[in-house]
Residue frames as qw, qx, qy, qz and C-alpha x, y, z in Angstrom:
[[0.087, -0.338, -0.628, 0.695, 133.82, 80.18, 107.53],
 [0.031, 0.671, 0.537, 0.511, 130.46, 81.22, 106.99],
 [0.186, -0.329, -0.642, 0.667, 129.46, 84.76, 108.95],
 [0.158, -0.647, -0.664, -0.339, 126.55, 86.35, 109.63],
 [0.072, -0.096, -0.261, 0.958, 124.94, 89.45, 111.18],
 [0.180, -0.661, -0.721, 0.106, 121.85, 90.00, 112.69],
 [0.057, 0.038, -0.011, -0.998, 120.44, 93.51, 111.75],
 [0.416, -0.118, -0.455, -0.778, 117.06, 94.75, 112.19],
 [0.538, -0.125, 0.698, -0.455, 115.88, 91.81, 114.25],
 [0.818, 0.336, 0.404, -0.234, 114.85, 90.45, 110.78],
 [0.084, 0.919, -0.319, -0.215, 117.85, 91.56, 108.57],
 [0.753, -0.339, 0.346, 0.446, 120.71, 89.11, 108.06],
 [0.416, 0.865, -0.276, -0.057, 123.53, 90.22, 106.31],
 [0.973, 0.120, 0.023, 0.195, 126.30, 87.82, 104.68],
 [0.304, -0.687, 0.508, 0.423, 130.13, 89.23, 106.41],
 [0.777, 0.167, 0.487, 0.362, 131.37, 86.72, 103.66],
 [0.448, 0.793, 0.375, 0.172, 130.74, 89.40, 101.02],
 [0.197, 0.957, -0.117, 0.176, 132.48, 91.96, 102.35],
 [0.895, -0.109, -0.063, 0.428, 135.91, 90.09, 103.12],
 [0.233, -0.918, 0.268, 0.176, 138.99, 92.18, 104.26],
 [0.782, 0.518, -0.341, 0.057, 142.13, 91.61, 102.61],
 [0.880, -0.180, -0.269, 0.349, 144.84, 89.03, 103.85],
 [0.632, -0.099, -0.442, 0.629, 147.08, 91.89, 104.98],
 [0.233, -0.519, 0.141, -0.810, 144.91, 94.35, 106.61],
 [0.804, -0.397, -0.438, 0.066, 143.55, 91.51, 109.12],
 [0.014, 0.565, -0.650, 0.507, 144.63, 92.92, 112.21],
 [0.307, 0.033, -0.901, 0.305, 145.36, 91.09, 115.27],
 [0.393, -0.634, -0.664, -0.050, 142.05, 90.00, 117.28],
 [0.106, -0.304, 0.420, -0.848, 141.46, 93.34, 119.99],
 [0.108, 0.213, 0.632, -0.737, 139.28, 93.96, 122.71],
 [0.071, -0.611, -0.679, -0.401, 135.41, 94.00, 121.42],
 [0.277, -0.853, -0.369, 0.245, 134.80, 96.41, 124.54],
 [0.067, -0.262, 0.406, 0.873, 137.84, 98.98, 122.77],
 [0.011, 0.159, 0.612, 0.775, 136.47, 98.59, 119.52],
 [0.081, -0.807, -0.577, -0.100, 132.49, 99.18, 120.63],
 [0.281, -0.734, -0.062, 0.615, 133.97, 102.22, 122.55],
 [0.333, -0.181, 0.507, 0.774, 135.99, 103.03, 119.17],
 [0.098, -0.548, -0.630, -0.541, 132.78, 102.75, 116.89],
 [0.130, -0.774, -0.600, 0.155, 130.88, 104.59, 119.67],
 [0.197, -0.709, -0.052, 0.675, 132.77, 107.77, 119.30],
 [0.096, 0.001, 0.552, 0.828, 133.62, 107.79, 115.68],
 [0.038, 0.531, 0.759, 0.374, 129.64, 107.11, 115.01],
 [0.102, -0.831, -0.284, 0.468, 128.76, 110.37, 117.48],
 [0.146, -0.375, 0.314, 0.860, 131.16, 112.33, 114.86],
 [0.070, 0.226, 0.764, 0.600, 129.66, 110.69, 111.56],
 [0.123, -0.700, -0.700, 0.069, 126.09, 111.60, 113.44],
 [0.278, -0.555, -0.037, 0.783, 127.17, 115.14, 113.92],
 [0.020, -0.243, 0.487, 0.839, 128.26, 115.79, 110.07],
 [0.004, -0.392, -0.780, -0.488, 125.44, 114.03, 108.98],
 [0.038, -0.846, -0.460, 0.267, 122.68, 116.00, 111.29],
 [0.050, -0.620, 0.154, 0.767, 124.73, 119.93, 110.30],
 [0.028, -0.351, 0.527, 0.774, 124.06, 118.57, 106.77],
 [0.630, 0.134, 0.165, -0.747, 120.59, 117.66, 106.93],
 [0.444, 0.157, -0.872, -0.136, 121.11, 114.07, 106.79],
 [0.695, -0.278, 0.198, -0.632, 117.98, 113.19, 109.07],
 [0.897, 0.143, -0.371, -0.193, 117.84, 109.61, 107.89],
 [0.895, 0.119, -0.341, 0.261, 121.40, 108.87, 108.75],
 [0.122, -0.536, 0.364, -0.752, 121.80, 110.99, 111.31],
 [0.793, -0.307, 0.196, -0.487, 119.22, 108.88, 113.27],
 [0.857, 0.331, -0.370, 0.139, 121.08, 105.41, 111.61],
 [0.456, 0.429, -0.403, 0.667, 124.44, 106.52, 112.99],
 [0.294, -0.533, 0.369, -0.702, 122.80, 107.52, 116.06],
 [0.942, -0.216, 0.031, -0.254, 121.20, 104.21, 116.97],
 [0.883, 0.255, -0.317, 0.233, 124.94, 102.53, 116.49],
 [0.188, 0.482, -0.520, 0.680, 126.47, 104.60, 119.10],
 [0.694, -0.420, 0.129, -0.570, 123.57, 103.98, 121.01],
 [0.989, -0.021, -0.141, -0.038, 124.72, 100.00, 120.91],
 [0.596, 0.528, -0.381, 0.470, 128.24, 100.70, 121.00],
 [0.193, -0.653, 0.292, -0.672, 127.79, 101.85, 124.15],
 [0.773, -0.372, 0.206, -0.471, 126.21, 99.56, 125.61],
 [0.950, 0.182, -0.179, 0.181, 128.26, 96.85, 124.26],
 [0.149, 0.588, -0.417, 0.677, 131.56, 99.65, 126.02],
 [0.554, -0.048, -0.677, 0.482, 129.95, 99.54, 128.89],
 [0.158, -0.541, -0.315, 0.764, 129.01, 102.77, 129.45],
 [0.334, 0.889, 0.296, -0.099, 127.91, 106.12, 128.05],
 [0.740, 0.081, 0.101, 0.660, 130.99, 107.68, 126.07],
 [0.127, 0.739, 0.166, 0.641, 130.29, 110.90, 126.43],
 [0.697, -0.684, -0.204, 0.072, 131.11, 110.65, 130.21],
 [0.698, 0.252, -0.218, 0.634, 135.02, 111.43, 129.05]]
């Protein structure tokens, strides 16, 4: 299986590469969980990085929650 990821709008990046091993594969979830999931963890990671003058990836980490959301459903900070 080849897979791919569309980053950037010009970006591609080759999943293949970074393969998971045969027994961490969990079982298929929800994609609306897991955007929710990534949308809250990336609001933390955005935190530590902004208090520690990570500007760069502060802004990075902010644009992925920004998608996560939208891919949730909603805004996650609505809790």
């Amino acid at each position: 299986m080849n897979r791919k990821a569309q980053i950037a709008s010009s970006t591609e990046v080759d999943l293949d590469a970074y393969p998971l091993p045969a027994d961490s594969v969990p079982e298929p979830l929800d994609p609306v969980d897991i955007a929710g999931y990534i949308a809250e963890m990336t609001d933390e990671l955005a935190k530590m990085a902004a208090n520690s003058g990570l500007e760069t990836i502060c802004y990075l980490l902010t644009l992925v929650r920004l998608e996560a959301e939208t891919l949730a459903g909603g805004d996650e900070d609505a809790d």
